[in-house]
C-alpha positions as CSV (number, residue, x, y, z in Angstrom):
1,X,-2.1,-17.1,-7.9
2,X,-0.4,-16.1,-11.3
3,X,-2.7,-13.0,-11.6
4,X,-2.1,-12.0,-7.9
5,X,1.8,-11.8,-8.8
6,X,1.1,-10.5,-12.0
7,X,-0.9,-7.3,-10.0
8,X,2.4,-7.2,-7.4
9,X,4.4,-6.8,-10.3
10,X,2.3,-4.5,-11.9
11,X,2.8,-2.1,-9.0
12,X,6.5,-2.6,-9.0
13,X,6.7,-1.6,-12.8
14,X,5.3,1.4,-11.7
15,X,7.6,2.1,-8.9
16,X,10.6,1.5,-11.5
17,X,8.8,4.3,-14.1
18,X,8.3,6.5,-11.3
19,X,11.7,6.4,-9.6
20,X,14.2,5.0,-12.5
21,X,16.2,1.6,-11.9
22,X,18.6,3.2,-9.7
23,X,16.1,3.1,-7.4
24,X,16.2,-1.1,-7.5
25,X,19.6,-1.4,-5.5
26,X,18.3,1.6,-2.3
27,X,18.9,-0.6,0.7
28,X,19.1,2.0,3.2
29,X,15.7,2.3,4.9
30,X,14.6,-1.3,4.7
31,X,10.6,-2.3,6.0
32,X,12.2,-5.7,7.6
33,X,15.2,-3.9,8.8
34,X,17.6,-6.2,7.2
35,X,19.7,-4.3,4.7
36,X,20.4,-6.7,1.8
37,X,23.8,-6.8,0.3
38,X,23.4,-4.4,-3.1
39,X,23.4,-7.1,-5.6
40,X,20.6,-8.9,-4.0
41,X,18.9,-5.9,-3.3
42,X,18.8,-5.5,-6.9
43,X,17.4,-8.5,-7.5
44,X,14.7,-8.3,-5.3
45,X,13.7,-5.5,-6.8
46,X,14.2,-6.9,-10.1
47,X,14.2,-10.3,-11.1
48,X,12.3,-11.7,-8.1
49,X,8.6,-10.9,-9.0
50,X,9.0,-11.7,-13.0
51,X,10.6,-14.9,-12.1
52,X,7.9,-15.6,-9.8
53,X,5.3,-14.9,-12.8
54,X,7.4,-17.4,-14.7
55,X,7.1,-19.7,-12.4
56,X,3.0,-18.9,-11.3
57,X,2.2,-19.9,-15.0
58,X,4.6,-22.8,-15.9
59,X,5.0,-24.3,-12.6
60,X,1.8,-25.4,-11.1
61,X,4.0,-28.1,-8.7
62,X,4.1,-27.3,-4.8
63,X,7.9,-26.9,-5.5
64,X,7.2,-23.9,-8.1
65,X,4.6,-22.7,-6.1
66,X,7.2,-22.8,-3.4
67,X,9.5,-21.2,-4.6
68,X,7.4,-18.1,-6.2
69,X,6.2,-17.5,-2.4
70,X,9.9,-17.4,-1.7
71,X,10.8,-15.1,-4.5
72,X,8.1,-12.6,-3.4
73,X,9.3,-12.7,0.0
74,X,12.8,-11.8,-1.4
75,X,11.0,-8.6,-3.1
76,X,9.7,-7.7,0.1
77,X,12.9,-7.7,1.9
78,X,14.3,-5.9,-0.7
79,X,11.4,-3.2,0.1
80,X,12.4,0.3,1.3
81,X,10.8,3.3,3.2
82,X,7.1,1.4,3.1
83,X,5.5,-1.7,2.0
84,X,2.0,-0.4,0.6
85,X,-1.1,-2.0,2.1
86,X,-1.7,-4.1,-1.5
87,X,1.8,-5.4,-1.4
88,X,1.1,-6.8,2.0
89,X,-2.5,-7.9,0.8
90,X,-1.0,-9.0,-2.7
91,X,1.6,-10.9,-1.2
92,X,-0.5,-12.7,1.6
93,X,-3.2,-13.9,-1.2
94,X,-0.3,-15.4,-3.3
95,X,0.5,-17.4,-0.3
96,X,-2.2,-18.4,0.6
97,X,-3.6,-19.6,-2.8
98,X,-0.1,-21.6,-3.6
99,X,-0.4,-23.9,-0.1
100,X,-5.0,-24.1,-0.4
101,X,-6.6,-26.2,-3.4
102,X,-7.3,-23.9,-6.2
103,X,-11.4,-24.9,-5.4
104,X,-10.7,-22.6,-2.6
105,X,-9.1,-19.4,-4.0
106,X,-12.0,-17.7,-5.1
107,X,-13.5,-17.9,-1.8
108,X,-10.7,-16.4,-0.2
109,X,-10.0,-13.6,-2.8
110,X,-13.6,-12.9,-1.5
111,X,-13.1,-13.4,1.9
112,X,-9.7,-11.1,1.6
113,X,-11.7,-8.2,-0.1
114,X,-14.5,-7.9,2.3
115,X,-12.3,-8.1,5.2
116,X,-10.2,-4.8,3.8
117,X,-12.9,-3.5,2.9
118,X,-14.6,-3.4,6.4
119,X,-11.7,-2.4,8.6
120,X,-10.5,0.5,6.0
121,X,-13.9,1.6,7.1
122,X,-14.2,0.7,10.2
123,X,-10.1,2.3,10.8
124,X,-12.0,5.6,9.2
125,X,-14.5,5.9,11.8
126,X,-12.7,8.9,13.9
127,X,-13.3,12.5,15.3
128,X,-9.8,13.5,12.6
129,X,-11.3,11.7,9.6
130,X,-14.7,12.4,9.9
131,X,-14.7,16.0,11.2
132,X,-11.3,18.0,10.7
133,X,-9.9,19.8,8.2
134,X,-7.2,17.7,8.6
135,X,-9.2,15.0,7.5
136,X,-7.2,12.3,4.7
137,X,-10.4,12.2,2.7
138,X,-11.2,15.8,2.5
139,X,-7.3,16.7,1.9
140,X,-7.1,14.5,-0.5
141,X,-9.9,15.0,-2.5
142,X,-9.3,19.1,-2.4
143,X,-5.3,18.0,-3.8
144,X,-7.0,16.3,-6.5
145,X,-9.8,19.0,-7.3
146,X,-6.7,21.2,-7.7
147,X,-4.6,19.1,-9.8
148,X,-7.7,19.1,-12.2
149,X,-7.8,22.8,-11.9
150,X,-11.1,22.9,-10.4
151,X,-12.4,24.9,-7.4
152,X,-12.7,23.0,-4.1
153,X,-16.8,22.7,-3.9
154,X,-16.4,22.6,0.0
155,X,-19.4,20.7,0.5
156,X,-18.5,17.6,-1.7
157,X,-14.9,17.9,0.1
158,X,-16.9,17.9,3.6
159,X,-19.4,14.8,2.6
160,X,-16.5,12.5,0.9
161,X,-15.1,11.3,4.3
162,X,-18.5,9.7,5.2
163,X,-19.2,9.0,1.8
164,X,-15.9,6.7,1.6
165,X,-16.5,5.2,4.8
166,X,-20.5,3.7,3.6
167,X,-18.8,2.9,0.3
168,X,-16.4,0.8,1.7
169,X,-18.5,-0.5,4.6
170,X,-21.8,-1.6,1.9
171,X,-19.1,-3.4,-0.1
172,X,-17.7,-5.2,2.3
173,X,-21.2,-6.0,3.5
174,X,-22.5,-7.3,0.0
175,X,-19.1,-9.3,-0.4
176,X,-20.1,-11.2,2.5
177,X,-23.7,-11.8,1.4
178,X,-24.2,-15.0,-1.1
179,X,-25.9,-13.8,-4.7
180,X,-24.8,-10.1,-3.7
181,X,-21.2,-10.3,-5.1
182,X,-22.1,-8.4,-8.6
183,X,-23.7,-5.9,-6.5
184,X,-19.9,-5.4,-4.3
185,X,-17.9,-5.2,-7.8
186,X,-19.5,-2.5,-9.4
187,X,-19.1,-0.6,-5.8
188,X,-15.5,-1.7,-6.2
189,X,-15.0,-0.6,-9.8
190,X,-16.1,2.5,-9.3
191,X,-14.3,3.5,-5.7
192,X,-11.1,1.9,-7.5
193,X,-11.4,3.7,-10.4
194,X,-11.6,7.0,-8.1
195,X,-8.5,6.0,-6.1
196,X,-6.4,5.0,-9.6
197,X,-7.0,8.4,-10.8
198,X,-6.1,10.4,-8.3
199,X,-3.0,8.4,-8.1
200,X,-2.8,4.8,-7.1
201,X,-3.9,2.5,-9.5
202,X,-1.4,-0.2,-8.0
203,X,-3.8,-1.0,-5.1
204,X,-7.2,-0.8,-7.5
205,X,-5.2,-3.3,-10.2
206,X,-4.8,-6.0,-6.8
207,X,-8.1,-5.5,-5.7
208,X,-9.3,-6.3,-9.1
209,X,-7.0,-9.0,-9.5
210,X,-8.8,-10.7,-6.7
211,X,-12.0,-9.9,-8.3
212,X,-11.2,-11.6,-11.1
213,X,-10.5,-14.5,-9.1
214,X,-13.6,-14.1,-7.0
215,X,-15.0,-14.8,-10.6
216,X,-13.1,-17.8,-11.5
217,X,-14.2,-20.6,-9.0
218,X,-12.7,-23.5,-11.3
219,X,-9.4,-21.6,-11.2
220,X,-9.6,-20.5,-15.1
221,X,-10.6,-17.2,-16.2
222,X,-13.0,-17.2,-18.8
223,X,-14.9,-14.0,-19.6
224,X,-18.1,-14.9,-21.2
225,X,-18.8,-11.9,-23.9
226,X,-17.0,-10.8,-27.1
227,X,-13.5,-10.2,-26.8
228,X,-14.2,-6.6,-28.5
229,X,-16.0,-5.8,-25.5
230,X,-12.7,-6.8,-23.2
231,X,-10.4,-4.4,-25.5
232,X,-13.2,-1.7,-25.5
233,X,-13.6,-1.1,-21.9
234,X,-9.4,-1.3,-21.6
235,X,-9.2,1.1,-24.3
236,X,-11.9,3.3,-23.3
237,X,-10.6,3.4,-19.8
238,X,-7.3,4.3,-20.8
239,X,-8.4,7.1,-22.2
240,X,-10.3,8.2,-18.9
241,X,-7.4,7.9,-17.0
242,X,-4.9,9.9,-19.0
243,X,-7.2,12.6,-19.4
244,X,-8.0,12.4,-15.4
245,X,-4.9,11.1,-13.8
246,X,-3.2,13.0,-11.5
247,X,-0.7,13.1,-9.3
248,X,1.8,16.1,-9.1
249,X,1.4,19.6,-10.3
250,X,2.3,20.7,-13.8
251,X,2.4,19.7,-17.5
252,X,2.5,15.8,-17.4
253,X,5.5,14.7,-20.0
254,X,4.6,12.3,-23.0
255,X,6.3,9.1,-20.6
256,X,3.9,10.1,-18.1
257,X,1.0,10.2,-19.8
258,X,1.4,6.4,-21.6
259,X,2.0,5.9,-18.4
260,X,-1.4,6.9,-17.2
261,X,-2.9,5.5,-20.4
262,X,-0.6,1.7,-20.1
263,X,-2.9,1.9,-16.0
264,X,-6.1,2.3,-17.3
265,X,-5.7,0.1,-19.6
266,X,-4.4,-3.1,-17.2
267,X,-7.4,-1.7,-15.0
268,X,-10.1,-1.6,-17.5
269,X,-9.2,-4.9,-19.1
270,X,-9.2,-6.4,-15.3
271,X,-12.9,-4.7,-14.5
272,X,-14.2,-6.4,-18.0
273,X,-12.7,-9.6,-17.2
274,X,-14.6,-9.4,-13.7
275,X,-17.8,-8.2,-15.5
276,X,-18.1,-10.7,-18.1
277,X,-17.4,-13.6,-16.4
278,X,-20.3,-16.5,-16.6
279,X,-19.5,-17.4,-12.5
280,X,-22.1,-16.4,-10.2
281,X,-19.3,-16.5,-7.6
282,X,-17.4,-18.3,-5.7
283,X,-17.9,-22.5,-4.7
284,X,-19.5,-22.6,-1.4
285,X,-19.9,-26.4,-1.1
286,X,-16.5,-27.7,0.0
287,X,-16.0,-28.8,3.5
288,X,-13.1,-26.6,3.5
289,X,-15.4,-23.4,3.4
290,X,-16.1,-22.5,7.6
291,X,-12.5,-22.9,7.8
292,X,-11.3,-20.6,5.5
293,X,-13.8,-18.4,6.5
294,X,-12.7,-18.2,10.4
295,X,-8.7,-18.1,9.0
296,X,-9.2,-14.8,7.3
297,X,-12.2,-13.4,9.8
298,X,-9.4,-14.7,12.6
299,X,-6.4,-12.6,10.8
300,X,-8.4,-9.5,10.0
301,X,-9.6,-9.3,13.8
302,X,-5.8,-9.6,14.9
303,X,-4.8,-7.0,12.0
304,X,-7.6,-4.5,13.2
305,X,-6.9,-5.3,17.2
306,X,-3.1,-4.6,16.3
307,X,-3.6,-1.2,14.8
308,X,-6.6,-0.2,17.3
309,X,-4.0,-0.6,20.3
310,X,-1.4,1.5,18.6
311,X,1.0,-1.9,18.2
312,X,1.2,-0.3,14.2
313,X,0.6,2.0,12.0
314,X,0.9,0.5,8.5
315,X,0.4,-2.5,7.1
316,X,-3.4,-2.0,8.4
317,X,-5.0,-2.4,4.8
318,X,-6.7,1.1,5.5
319,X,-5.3,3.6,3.7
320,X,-6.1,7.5,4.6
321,X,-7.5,6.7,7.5
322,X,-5.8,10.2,9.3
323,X,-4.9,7.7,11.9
324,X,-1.1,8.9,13.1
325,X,1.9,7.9,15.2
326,X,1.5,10.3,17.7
327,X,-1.2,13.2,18.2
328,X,-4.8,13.7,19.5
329,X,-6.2,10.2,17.5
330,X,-7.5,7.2,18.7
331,X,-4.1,5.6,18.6
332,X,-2.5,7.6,21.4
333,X,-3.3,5.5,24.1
334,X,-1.6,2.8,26.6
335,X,0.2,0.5,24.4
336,X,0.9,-3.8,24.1
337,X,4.7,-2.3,23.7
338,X,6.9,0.9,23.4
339,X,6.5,2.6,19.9
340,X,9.8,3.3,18.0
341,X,12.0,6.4,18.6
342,X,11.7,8.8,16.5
343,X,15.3,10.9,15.7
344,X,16.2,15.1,14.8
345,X,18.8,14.6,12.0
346,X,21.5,17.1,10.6
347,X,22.5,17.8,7.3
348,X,26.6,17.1,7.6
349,X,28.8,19.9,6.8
350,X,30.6,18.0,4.1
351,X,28.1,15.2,1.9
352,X,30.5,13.0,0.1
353,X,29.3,12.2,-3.5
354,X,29.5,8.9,-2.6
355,X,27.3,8.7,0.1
356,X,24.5,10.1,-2.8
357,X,25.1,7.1,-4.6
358,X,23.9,5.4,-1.4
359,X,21.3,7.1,-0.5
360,X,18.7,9.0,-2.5
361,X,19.7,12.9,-2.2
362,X,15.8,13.0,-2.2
363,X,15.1,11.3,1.0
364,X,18.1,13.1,2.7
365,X,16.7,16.0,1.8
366,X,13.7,15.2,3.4
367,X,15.1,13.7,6.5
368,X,17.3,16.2,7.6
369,X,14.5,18.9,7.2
370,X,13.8,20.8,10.8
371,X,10.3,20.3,10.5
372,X,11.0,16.0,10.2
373,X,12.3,13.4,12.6
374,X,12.8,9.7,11.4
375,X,12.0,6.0,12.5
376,X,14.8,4.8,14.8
377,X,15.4,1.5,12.1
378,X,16.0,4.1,9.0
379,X,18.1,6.3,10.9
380,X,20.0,2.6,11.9
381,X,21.3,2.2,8.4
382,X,21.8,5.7,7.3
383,X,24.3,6.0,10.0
384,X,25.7,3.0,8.9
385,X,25.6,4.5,5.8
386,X,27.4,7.4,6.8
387,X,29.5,6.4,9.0
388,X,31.5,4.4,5.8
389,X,31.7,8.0,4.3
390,X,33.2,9.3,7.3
391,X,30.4,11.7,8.4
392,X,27.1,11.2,10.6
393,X,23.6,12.5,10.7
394,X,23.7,13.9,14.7
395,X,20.5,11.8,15.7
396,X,18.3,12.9,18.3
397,X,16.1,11.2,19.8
398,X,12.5,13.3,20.0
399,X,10.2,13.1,22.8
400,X,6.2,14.5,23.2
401,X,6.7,17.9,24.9
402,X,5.1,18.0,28.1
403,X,1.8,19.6,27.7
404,X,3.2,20.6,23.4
405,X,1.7,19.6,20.4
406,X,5.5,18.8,18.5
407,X,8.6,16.9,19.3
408,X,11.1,17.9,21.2
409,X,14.7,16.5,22.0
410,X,14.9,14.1,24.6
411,X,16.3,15.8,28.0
412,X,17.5,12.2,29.1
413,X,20.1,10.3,27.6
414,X,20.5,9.3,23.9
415,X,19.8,5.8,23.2
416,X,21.3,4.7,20.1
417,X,18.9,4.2,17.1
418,X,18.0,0.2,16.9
419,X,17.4,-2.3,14.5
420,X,13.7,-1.9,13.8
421,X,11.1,-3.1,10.7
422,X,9.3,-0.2,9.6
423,X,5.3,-0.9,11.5
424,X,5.2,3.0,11.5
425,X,5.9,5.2,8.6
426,X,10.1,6.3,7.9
427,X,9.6,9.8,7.9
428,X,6.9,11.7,10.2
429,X,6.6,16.2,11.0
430,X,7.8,17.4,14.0
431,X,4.4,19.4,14.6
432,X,1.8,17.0,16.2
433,X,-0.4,19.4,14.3
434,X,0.9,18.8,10.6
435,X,-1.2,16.2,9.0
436,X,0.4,13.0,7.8
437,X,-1.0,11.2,5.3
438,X,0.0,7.4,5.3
C-alpha cells in the first residue's frame, strides 16, 4: 500500500513543479463538485498524500491504514479540472490493499493491471481511433515526432493505433496467464517507458508501482541482484528520459530538465525493482483468490459498461482512446441518463484582480475562448466565483445543431448551470469536428 501512495504522490509532486504551489489552494472547478474551503483545499493538495505515506510506512494498524484511505480521499476532493485515470486506479488499489490481507495484494495489483490494460484496448477499438486522422494515437505520436524535431514517417503514425491496441491487449492477456507475468512486464516497461517520454510518466510510475507489488507476494520488496544494478538502470534511464522527454515546444530550462531526469530515475529504479525480484508472482493458493478475482473482473465490467453507454467519459482507465462527449463516436448513442450541459462563456468587460487570484487567468483564458464551452459543474463555481467579484461569465447553455457538426446556443430556455462532479472533461471545442484528446 505504501508504494501505491508513494506513486500518487509522485504524480502530485509533479503537478506542483509543473503548475507552482499556487496551484494547491484552485478550488474552482472541483472533479466531486464540492468546492473546499481554501485552507483545506490546500491541504489536500498538500499535506494529505505525505501524511498518508507517513502513515502507510509507520502505521500498519487498521486505524492508520484508515486513516491514509481517508487522507487520499481528502486529496481527491481537493482535485480540480480532472482526476487522471492513475489517480483513480492509484487511489482504488490503496484501498483496497489497506481493508484485504497483505497475502492478497499482489494478486490484485495483478488483477488491477490486466483489467486496465484490456479495456484501454478494448475502449480503442473504434472507426476514430483506428482509422482517422483524428486519431489520439496517431496525433499524438506525430506531436511527439515533432517535439523531437523529426519528420512525421506517416506510416509508423498510421500503424501505432493498432500497434497500441495488441500491445495493450497481449499484456493484459499474459497478466492473466499463470507463469506468463515476466512476459506482461517487459511489454509494460517498454509501453510505459514510451508514454513517460512523451509526457506522462505519472501514470507509467503507478503502473509500475503495482508491478512491483505483483512481485512482492509476502508484502516485502526484495530485489534479488546487486544493488549497482538497481542504481544503474535508474541512472541510465534518467539519462534517456532527459534526452527524450518531451512535452511542449522549445528550449527546456535547467528545472525542467532535472525534472525529466528526477522521472526517469523513480521509473527506472521501479522497472529494476520489478525485474530483479526473486518472486515468480503472485500467491495463488489462498481461498481468498476466486473472490478477488470476480471483485475486480465485476468492477472493470461495470467501469467498461459505464463508459460504453455514454454514462462517462473519464475515469475509464483508457487514456487516448478518441472517444468524445459528443460527435460521430461510439458514445453518441441513447443514454442510462442526460449528459451534463455544456455552457458559451464571456470574457467580462471589467476582470477584477482579485478574481485572478481565484481563478487561474490560464483557465479563464481558455474558457471564455469562442471556439470552447464548459461542463455545467465548473461553470457552477466560477459564477460563484464571480459573482463575489461583482461580475459574471454570461453562460449559455449549448445544444447539438440540428443536422451541425458544433454547438450551438440553446433556442429554449436557460437552465441554470448545476452542481455536477466532473464524469466528462471541464473544458470541450465547440466544433464536433476538433479533436479532443482526454
Amino acid at each position: 500500500m505504501a508504494l501505491i501512495v508513494a506513486g500518487l504522490l509522485f504524480h502530485q509532486i509533479n503537478r506542483l513543479w509543473e503548475y507552482g504551489f499556487a496551484s494547491a489552494g484552485q478550488r474552482y472547478a472541483p472533479v466531486f463538485g464540492i468546492r473546499l474551503p481554501r485552507r483545506t483545499a490546500a491541504a489536500g493538495q498538500l499535506a494529505a498524500l505525505p501524511v498518508a505515506l507517513l502513515l502507510a510506512l509507520t502505521t500498519p494498524s487498521l486505524a492508520g491504514r484508515t486513516a491514509a484511505v481517508l487522507l487520499i480521499a481528502l486529496w481527491m476532493l481537493a482535485t480540480q479540472v480532472r482526476l487522471s485515470d492513475h489517480c483513480w486506479l492509484g487511489a482504488v488499489a490503496a484501498a483496497v490493499m489497506a481493508f484485504t490481507p497483505s497475502p492478497l495484494h499482489a494478486l490484485v495489483a495483478e488483477d488491477l493491471l490486466a483489467g486496465v490494460y484490456l479495456t484501454a484496448a478494448l475502449l480503442k477499438v473504434n472507426d476514430e481511433y483506428l482509422f482517422t486522422e483524428r486519431s489520439a494515437g496517431r496525433v499524438v505520436t506525430a506531436h511527439y515526432l515533432r517535439l523531437l524535431g523529426l519528420p512525421d514517417f506517416p506510416r509508423l503514425v498510421r500503424a501505432v493505433p493498432a500497434s497500441v491496441i495488441v500491445v495493450e491487449l497481449l499484456a493484459g492477456v499474459l497478466a492473466c496467464v499463470p507463469g506468463a507475468e515476466r512476459w506482461a512486464l517487459g511489454l509494460a516497461i517498454l509501453m510505459h517507458l514510451a508514454f513517460g517520454v512523451s509526457g506522462n510518466y505519472p501514470f507509467s510510475v503507478v503502473a509500475l508501482a503495482l508491478w512491483v507489488t505483483v512481485f512482492s507476494p509476502d508484502g516485502r520488496i526484495e530485489p534479488d541482484g546487486p544493488a549497482w544494478a538497481l542504481w544503474a538502470a535508474a541512472f541510465l534511464v534518467g539519462l534517456l528520459s532527459a534526452a527524450t522527454g518531451r512535452t511542449a515546444k522549445g528550449r527546456r530550462s535547467a528545472g525542467w530538465l532535472i525534472k525529466d531526469f528526477y522521472q526517469g530515475v523513480v521509473y527506472g529504479a521501479l522497472c529494476a525493482t520489478a525485474v530483479l525480484s526473486a518472486a515468480p508472482g503472485p500467491n495463488r493458493s489462498s481461498l481468498w483468490v476466486p473472490f478477488a478475482h470476480g471483485l475486480v473482473a465485476l468492477a472493470f465490467a461495470a467501469n467498461f459498461l459505464l463508459v460504453v453507454a455514454g454514462v462517462k467519459l473519464e475515469w475509464s482507465f483508457a487514456m487516448f482512446t478518441s472517444l468524445r462527449p459528443f460527435g460521430r463516436s461510439w458514445l453518441e448513442r441513447h443514454r442510462l441518463r442526460e449528459w451534463p450541459r455544456y455552457y458559451a462563456l464571456t470574457l467580462p468587460a471589467r476582470i477584477p484582480k482579485s478574481l485572478l487570484q481565484d481563478v487561474d487567468p490560464t483557465f479563464v483564458y481558455l474558457a471564455t475562448r469562442d471556439e470552447n464551452v464548459v461542463h455545467e459543474g465548473v461553470v457552477h463555481h466560477l459564477e460563484a466565483v464571480a459573482r463575489k467579484h461583482a461580475v459574471t461569465f454570461a453562460p449559455r447553455v449549448m445544444t447539438i445543431a440540428p443536422g451541425g457538426r458544433e454547438l450551438v446556443p440553446s433556442p429554449s430556455q436557460q437552465p441554470p448551470p448545476r452542481r455536477r462532479f466532473l464524469g466528462y472533461p471541464a473544458v470541450v471545442p465547440k466544433s464536433l469536428d476538433r479533436r479532443y484528446l482526454a
